[in-house]
VOROVEX-579145 format. One record per residue (C-alpha): x, y, z. Coordinates in steps of 0.02 Angstrom, whole numbers, plus 50000, padded with zeros to 5 digits. Layout:
N
XYZ ...
//
This chain:
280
454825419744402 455055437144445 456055445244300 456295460144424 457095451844574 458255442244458 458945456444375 459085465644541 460195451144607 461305448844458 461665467444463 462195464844632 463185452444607 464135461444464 464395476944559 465015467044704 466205457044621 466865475044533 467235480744709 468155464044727 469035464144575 468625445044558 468565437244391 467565423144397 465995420844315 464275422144394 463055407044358 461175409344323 460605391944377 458765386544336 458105369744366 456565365744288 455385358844326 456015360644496 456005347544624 454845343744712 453675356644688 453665355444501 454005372344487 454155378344302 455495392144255 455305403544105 456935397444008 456645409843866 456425425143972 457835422844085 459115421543955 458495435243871 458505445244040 460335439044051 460875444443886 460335462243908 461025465444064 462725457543963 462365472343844 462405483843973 463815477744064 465075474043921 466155465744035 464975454144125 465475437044129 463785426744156 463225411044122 461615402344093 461345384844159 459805373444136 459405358644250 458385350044140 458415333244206 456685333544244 456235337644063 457425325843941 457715332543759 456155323943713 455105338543830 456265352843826 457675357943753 458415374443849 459985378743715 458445382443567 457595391943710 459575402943720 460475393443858 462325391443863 462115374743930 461015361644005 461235348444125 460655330244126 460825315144239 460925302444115 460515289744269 458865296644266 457845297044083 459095298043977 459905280444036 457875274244102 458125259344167 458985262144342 460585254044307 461655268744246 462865280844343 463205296344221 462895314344189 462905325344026 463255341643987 462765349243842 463585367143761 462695379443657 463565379643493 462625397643449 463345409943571 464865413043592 464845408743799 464095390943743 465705387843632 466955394543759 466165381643894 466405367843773 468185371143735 468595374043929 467665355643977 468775347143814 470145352543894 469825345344069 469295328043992 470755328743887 472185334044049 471135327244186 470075312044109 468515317844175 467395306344080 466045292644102 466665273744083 466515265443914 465035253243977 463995268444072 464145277443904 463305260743827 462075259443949 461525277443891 461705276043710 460485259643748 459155270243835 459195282843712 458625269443587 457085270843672 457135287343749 455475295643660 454075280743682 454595281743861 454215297643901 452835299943791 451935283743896 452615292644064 451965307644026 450095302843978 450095291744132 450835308044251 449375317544172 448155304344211 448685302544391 448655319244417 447035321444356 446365306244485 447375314344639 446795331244608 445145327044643 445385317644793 444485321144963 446215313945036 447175324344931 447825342844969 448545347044846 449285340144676 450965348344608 451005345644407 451275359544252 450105347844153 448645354144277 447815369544211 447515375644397 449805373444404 450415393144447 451655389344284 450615381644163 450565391944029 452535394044049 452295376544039 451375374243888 452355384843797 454275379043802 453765359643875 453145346443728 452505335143854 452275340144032 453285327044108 453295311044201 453655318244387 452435324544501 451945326944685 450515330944796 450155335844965 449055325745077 448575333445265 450075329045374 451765321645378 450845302545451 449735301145309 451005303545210 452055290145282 450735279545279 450425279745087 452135277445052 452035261945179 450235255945072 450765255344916 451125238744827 451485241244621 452275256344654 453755257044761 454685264944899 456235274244830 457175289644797 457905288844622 456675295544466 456535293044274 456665271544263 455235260444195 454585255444373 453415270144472 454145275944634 453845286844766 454555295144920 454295305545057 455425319145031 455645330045183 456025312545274 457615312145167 458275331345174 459365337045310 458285346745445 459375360745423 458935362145238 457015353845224 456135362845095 454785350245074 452955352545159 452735336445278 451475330145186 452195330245027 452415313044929 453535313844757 453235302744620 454245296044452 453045288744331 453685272644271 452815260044114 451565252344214 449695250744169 448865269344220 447245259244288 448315247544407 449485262544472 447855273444513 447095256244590 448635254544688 448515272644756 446685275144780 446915258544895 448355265044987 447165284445014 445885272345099 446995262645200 447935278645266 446335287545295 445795274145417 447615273745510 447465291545541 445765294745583 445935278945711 
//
């Protein structure tokens, strides 16, 4: 994260929405880790950046948001680290078991932009009934139960994994902050308790990568993330060619419960099989 660049462009923004006399509020957004690239964002450091430049400009109204849907409370927890608030979707870890359709949001109760948030969302669920169903909220309450052994298993078998793949001859490249070689691992290591269950790598084109997806047998072919069963997908397939971010060769992964030895079985078998489709 360049601490530079980001004050550059909220100053910008400031100074152009003083020309426009608009009063809306301008929203530092961080997602981490980031997806798909695993990309990890200083939390700390932003929304310390963010509070000086509020210092300087008294009337700045700025928020800071964490995406942290990646990292559950159990990993990370961005309002210690000076967030105003953080993001979940409980469908995802928080719910862990694929049968849940919710999202959280969670205010700071330190600062004063935190509290303000929270009274502004009570309001809207109390005039507009903007909340989740009694038996979603159930569901989630259920997964919580179980919330921490989850990700702790997740998270040794992600490390594990990535460990196998980034020694690969197939492999190209293996996106994970629990790698010491990740750009952001000692960001990483520092605000993350575990490093995660998600992870990606990169192998040489967009076929081979099509073709592990298709080889794969325990793990399986889908989008969603965070449930007991290991998936993957191939994630440029799935954006919009006007907005593909991914590399073509780039296969994402969610870490379920299964046996670490049968999910790296499963892969190296799938490598092989790929290997021979392409070089045939």
């Amino acid at each position: 994260t360049n601490a530079y660049d980001i004050r550059q462009t909220i100053e910008h923004h400031l100074d152009s929405k003083s020309n426009a006399q608009h009063d809306g509020a301008l929203v530092v957004w961080m997602e981490t880790p980031s997806n798909p690239l695993c990309q990890v964002t200083d939390i700390q450091s932003i929304c310390d950046l963010v509070n000086d430049v509020r210092c300087q400009h008294q009337n700045a109204n700025i928020i800071t948001v964490v995406d942290s849907t990646w990292a559950p409370p159990v990993i990370t927890r961005p309002l210690l680290l000076g967030a105003d608030a953080v993001l979940h979707s409980g469908t995802k870890y928080l719910g862990g078991h694929s049968d849940v359709l919710l999202g959280t949001i969670s205010c700071s109760p330190i600062n004063e932009t935190g509290k303000f948030i929270a009274e502004r969302l009570k309001s809207v669920q109390t005039s507009i009934g903007a909340v989740a169903s009694p038996l979603e909220c159930w569901l989630t309450l259920r997964g919580l139960r179980s919330l921490h052994v989850r990700v702790e298993r997740q998270c040794q078998t992600a490390m594990k994994l990535a460990n196998y793949l980034d020694g690969h001859e197939h492999i190209a490249k293996v996106h994970y902050p629990g790698l010491a070689s990740h750009p952001q691992h000692a960001t990483a290591k520092r605000q993350m308790a575990m490093y995660g269950g998600m992870l990606s790598f990169e192998v040489k084109n967009e076929s081979m990568a099509m073709a592990v997806a298709g080889a794969v047998s325990t793990i399986r072919r889908a989008t969603s993330l965070g449930g007991t069963e290991t998936l993957i997908e191939h994630r440029a397939s799935i954006e919009p060619p006007e907005r593909r971010t991914s590399p073509p060769g780039l296969l994402r992964m969610s870490v379920g419960l299964e046996d670490a030895d049968d999910l790296i079985d499963d892969l190296k078998i799938a490598l092989d099989i790929a290997s021979q489709i392409c070089d045939n």
